[in-house]
N, CA, C and O of each residue as an XYZ file, in Angstrom:
572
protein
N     -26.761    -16.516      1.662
C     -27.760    -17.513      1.429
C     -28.866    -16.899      0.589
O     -28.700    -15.707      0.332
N     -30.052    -17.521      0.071
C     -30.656    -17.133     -0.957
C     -31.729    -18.030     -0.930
O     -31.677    -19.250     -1.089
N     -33.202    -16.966     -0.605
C     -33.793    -18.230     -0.476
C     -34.785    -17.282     -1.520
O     -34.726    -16.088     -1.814
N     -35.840    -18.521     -1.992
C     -37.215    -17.904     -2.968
C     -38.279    -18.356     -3.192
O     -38.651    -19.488     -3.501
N     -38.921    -17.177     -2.983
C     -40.861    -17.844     -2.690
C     -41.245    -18.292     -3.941
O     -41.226    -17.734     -5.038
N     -41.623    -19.484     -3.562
C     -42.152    -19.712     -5.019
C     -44.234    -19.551     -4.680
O     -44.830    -19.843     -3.644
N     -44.971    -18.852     -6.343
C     -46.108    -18.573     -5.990
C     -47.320    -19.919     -5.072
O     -48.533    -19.738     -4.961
N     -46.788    -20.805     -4.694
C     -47.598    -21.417     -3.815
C     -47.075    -21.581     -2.125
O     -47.341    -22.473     -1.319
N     -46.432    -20.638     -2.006
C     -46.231    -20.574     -0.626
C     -45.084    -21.538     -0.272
O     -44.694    -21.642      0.891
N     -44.695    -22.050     -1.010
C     -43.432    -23.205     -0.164
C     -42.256    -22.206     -0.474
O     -42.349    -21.265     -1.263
N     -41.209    -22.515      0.205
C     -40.227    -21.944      0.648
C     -38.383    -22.607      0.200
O     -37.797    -23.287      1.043
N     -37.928    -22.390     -0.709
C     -36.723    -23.332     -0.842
C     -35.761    -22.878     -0.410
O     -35.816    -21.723      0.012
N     -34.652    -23.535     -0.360
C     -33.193    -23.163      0.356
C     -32.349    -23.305     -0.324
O     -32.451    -24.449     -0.766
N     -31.160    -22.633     -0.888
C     -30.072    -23.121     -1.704
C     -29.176    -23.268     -0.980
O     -28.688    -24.398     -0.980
N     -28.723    -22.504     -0.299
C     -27.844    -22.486      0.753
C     -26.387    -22.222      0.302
O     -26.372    -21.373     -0.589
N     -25.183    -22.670      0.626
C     -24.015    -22.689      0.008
C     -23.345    -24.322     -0.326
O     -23.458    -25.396      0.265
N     -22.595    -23.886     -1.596
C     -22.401    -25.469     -1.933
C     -21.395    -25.929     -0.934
O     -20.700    -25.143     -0.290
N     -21.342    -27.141     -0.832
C     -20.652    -27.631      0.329
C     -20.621    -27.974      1.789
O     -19.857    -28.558      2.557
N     -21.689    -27.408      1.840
C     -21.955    -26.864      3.933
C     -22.961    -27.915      3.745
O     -23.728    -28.225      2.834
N     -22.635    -28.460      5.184
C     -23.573    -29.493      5.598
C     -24.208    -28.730      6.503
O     -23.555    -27.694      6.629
N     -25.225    -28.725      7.244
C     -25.936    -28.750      8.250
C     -25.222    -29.057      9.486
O     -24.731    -30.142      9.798
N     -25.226    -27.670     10.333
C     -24.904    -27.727     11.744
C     -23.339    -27.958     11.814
O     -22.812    -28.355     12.853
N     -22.538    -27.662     10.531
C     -21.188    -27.248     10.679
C     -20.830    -26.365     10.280
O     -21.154    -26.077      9.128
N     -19.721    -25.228     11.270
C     -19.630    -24.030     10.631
C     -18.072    -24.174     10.078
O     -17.211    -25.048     10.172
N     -18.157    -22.809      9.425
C     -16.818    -22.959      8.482
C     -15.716    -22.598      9.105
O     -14.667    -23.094      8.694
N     -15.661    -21.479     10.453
C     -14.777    -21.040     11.066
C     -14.092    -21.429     12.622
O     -13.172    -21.051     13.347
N     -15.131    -22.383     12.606
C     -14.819    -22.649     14.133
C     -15.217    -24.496     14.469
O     -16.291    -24.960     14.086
N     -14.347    -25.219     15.095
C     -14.116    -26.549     14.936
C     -15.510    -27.004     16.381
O     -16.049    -26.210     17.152
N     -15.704    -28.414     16.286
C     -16.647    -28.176     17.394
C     -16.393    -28.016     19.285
O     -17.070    -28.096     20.310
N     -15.059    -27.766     18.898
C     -14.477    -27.830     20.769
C     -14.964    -26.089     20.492
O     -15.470    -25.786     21.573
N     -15.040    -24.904     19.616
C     -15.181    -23.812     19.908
C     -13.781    -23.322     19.159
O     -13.800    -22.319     18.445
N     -12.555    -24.096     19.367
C     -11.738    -23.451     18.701
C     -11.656    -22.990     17.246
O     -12.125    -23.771     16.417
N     -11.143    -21.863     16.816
C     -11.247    -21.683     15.671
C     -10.246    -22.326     14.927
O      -9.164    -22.687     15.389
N     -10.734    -22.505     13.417
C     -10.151    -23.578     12.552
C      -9.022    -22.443     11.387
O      -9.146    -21.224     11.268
N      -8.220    -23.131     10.836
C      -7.081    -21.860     10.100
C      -7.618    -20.681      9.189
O      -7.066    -19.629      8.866
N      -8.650    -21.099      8.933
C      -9.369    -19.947      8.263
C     -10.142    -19.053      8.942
O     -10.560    -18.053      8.358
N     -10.397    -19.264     10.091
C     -11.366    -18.521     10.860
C     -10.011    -17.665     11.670
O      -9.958    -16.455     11.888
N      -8.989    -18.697     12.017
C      -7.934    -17.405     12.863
C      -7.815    -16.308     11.508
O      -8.226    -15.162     11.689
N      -7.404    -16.582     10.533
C      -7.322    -15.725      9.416
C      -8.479    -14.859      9.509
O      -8.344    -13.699      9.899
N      -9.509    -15.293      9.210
C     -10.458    -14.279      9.390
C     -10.708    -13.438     10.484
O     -11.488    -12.536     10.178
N     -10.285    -13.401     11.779
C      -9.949    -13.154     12.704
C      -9.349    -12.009     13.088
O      -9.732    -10.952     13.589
N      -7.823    -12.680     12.567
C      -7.445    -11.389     12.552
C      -7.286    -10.655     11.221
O      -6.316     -9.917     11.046
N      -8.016    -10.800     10.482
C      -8.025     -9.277      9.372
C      -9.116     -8.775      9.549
O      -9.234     -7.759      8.864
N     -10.561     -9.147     10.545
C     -11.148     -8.442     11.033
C     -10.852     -7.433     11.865
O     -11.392     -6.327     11.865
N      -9.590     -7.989     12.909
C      -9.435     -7.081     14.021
C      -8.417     -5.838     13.572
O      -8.373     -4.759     14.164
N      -7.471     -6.253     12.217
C      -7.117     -5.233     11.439
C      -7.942     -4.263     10.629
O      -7.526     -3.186     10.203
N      -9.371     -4.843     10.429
C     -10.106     -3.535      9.797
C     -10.276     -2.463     10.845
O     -10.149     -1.239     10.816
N     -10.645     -3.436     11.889
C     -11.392     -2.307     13.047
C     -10.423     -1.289     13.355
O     -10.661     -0.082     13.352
N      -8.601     -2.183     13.792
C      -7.699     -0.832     13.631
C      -7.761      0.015     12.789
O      -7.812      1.160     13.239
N      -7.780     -0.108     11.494
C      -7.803      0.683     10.635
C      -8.305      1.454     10.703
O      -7.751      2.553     10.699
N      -9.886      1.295     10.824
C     -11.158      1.809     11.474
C     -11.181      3.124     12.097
O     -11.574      4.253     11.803
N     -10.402      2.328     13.424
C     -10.263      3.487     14.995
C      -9.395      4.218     14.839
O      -9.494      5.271     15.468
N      -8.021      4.013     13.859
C      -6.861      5.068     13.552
C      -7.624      5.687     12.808
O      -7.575      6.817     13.293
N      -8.409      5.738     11.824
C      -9.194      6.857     11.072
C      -9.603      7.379     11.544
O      -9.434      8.574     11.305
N     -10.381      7.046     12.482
C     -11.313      7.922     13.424
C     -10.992      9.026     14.388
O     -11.650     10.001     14.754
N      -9.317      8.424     14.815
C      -8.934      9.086     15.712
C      -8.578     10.635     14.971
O      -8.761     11.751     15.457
N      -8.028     10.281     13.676
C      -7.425     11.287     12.934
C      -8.936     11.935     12.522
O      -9.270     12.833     13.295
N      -9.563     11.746     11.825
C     -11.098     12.733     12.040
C     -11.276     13.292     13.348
O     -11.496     14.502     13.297
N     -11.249     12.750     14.639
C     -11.552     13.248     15.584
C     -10.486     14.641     16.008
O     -10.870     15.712     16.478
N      -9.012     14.229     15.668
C      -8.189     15.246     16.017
C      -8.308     15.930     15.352
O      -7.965     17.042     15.754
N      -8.718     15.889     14.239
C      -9.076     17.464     13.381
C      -9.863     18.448     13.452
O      -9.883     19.624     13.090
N     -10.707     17.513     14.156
C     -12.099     18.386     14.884
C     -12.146     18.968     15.743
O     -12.948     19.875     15.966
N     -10.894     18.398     16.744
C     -10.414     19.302     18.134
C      -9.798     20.297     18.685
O      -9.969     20.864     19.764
N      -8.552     20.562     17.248
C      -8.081     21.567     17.134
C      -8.590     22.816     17.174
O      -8.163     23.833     17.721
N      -9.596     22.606     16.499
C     -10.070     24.075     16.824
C     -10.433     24.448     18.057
O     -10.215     25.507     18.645
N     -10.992     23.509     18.390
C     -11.054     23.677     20.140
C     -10.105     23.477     21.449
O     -10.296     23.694     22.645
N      -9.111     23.019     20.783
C      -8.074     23.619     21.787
C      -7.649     24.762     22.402
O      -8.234     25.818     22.162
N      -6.684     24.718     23.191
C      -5.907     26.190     23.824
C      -5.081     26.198     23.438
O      -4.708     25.171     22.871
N      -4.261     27.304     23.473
C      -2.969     27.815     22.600
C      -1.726     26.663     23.646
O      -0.903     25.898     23.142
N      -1.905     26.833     24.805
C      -0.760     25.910     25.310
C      -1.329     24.291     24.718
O      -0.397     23.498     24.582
N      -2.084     23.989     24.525
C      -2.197     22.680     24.016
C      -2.039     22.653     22.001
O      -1.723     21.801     21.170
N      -2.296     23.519     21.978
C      -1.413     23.477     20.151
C      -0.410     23.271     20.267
O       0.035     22.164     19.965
N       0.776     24.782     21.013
C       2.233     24.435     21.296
C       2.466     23.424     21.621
O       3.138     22.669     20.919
N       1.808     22.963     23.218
C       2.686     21.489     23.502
C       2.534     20.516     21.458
O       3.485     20.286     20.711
N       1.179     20.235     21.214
C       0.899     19.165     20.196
C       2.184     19.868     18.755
O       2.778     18.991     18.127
N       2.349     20.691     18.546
C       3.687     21.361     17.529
C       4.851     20.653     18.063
O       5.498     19.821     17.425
N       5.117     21.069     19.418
C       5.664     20.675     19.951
C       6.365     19.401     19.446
O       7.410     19.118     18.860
N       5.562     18.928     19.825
C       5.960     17.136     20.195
C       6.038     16.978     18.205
O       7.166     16.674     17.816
N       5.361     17.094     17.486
C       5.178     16.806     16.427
C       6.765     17.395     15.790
O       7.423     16.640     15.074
N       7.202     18.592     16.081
C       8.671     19.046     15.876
C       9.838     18.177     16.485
O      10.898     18.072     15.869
N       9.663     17.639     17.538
C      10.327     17.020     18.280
C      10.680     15.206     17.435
O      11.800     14.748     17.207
N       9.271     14.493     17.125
C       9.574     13.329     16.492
C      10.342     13.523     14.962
O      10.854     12.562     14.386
N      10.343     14.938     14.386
C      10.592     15.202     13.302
C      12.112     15.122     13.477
O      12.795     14.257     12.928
N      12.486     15.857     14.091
C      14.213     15.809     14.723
C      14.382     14.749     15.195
O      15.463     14.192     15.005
N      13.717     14.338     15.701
C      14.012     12.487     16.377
C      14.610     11.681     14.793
O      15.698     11.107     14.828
N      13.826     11.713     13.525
C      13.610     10.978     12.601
C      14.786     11.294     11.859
O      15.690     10.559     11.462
N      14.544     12.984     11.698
C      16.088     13.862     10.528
C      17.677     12.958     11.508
O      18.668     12.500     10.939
N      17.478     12.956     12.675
C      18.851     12.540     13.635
C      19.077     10.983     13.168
O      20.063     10.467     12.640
N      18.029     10.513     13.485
C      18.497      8.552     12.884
C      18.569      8.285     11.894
O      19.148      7.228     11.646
N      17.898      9.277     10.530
C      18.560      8.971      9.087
C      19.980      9.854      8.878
O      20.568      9.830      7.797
N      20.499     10.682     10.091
C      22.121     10.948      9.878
C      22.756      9.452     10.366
O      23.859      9.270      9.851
N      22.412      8.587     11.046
C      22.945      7.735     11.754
C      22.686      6.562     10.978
O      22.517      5.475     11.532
N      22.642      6.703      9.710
C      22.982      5.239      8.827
C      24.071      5.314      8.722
O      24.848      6.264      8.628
N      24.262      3.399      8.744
C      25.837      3.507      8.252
C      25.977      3.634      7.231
O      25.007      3.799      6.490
N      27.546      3.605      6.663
C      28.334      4.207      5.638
C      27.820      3.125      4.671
O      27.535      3.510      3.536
N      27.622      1.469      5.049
C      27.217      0.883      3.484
C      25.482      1.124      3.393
O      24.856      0.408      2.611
N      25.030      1.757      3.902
C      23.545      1.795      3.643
C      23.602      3.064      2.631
O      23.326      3.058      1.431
N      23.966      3.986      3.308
C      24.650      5.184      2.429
C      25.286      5.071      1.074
O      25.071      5.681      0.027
N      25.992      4.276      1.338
C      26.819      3.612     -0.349
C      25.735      2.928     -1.061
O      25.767      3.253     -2.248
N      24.997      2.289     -0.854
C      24.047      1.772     -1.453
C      22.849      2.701     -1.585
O      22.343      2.635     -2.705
N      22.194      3.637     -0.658
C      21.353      4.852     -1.364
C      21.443      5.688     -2.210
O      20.432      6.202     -2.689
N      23.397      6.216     -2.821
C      24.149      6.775     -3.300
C      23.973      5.868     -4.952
O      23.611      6.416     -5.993
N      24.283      4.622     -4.827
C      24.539      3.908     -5.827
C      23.635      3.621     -6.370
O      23.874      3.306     -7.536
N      21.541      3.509     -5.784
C      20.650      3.496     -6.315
C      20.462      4.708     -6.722
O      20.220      4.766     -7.928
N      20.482      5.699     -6.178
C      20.204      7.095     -6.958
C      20.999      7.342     -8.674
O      20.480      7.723     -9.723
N      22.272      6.981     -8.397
C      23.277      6.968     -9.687
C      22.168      5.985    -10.932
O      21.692      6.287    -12.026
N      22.117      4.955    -10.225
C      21.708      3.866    -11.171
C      20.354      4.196    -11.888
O      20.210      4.225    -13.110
N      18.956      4.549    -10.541
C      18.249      5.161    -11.568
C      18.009      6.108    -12.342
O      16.983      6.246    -13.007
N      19.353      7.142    -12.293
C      19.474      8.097    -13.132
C      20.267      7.982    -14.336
O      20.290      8.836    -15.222
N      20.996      6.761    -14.339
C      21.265      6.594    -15.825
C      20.591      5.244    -16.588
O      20.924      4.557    -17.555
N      19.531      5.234    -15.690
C      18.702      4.247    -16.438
C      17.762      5.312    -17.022
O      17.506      5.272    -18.225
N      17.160      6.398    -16.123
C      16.287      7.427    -17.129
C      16.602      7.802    -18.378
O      15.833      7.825    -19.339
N      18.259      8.230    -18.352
C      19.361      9.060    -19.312
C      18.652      7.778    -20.887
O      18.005      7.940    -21.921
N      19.344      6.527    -20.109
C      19.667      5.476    -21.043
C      17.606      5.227    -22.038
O      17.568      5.351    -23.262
N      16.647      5.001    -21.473
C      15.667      5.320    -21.169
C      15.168      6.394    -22.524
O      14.784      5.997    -23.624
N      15.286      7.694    -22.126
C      15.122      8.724    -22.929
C      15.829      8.641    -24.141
O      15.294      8.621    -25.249
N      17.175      8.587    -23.894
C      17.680      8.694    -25.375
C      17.500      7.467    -26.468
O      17.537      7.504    -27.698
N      17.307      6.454    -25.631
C      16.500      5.446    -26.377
C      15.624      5.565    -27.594
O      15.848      5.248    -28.762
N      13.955      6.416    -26.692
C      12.844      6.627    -27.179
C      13.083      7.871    -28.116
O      12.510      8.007    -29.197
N      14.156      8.928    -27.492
C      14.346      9.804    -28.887
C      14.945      9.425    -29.692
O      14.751     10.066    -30.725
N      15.745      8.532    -29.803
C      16.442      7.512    -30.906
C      15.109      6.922    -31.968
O      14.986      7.081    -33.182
N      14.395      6.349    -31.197
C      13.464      5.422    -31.773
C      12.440      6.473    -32.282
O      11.652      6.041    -33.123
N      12.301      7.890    -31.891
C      11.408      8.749    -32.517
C      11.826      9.438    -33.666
O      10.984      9.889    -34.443
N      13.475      9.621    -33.935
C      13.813     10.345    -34.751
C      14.020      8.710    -35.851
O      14.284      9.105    -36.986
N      13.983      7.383    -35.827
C      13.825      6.325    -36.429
C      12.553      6.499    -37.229
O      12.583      6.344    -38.450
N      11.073      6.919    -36.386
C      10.240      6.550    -37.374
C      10.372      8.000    -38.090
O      10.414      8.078    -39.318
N      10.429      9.056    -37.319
C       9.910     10.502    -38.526
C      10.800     10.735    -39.611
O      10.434     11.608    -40.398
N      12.006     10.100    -39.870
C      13.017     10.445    -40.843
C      13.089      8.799    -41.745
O      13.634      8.768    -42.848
N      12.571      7.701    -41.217
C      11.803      6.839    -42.274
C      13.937      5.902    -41.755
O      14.250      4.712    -41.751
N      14.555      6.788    -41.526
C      16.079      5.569    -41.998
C      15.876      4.831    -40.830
O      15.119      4.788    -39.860
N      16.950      4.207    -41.355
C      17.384      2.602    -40.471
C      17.522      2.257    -39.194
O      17.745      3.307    -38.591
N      17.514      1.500    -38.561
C      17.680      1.312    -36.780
C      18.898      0.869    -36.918
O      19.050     -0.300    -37.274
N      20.057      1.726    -36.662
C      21.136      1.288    -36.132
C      22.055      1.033    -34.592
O      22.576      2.026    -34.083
N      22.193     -0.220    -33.972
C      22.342     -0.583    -32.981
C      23.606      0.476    -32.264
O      23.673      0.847    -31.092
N      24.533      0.792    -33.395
C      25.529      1.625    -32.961
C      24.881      3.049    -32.658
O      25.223      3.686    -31.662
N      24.067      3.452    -33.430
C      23.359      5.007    -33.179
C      22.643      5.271    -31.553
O      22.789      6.173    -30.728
N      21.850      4.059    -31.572
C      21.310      3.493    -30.575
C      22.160      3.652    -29.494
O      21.811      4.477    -28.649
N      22.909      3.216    -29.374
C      23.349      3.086    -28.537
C      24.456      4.690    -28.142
O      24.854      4.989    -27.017
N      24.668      5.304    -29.152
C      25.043      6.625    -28.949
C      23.786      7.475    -28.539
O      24.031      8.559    -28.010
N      23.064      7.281    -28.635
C      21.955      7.825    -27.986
C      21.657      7.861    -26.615
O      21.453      8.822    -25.873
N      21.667      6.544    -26.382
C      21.233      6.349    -25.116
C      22.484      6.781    -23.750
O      22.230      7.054    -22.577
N      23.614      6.723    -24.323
C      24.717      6.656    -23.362
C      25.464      7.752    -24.239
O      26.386      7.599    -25.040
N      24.947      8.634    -23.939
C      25.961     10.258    -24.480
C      27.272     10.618    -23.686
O      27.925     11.616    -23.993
């Protein structure tokens, strides 16, 4: 809101366009909130997570040093432990998830190949002044 003195003491209001008086934007008059206010709602209560997981991680950094050696180990510990938890369930994809991680790796590597020899195609095009040939081109890219 925005309000401004003007030099004789009166006082004006601009307010926001649209808003009437004595209705709010987020909340209906039984108290319930209206679809924009649940929205607002909860991406408030997602900042604050955000928030408190930051915090927590500042805070654990700060504690470490003040820990005891059996409370590092156990915290290694456990931190080694979810690591092997994680390495064990990415052995335990199946075989077409695998075929398909296999087949994206292939693919974006001969899209780089295809990619590069392209642009050195198209570089040795302008510094030697000759022609763009689609056949060269294409020996380029797919050696």
């Amino acid at each position: 809101m925005s309000y401004r003195v003007v030099f004789n003491d009166e006082l004006y209001h601009h307010g926001i366009l649209g808003m009437k008086w004595g209705i709010r934007r987020y909340q209906n008059e039984d108290g319930t909130l209206t679809e924009e206010g649940k929205r607002r709602y909860l991406r408030d209560q997602e900042k604050a997570k955000r928030r408190e997981y930051k915090k927590q991680l500042r805070d654990a950094a700060k504690r470490t040093y003040k820990m005891s050696d059996s409370e590092l180990i156990s915290a290694v510990n456990r931190l080694r432990l979810e690591k092997q938890l994680k390495d064990l369930t990415d052995e335990l994809t199946t075989p077409g998830a695998k075929f398909v991680n296999k087949f994206e790796n292939q693919i974006s590597g001969i899209a780089v190949t295809a990619i590069s020899g392209g642009l050195i195609y198209a570089g040795k095009v302008l510094l030697t002044g000759s022609g763009f040939h689609v056949k060269e081109l294409a020996k380029g890219m797919f050696k």
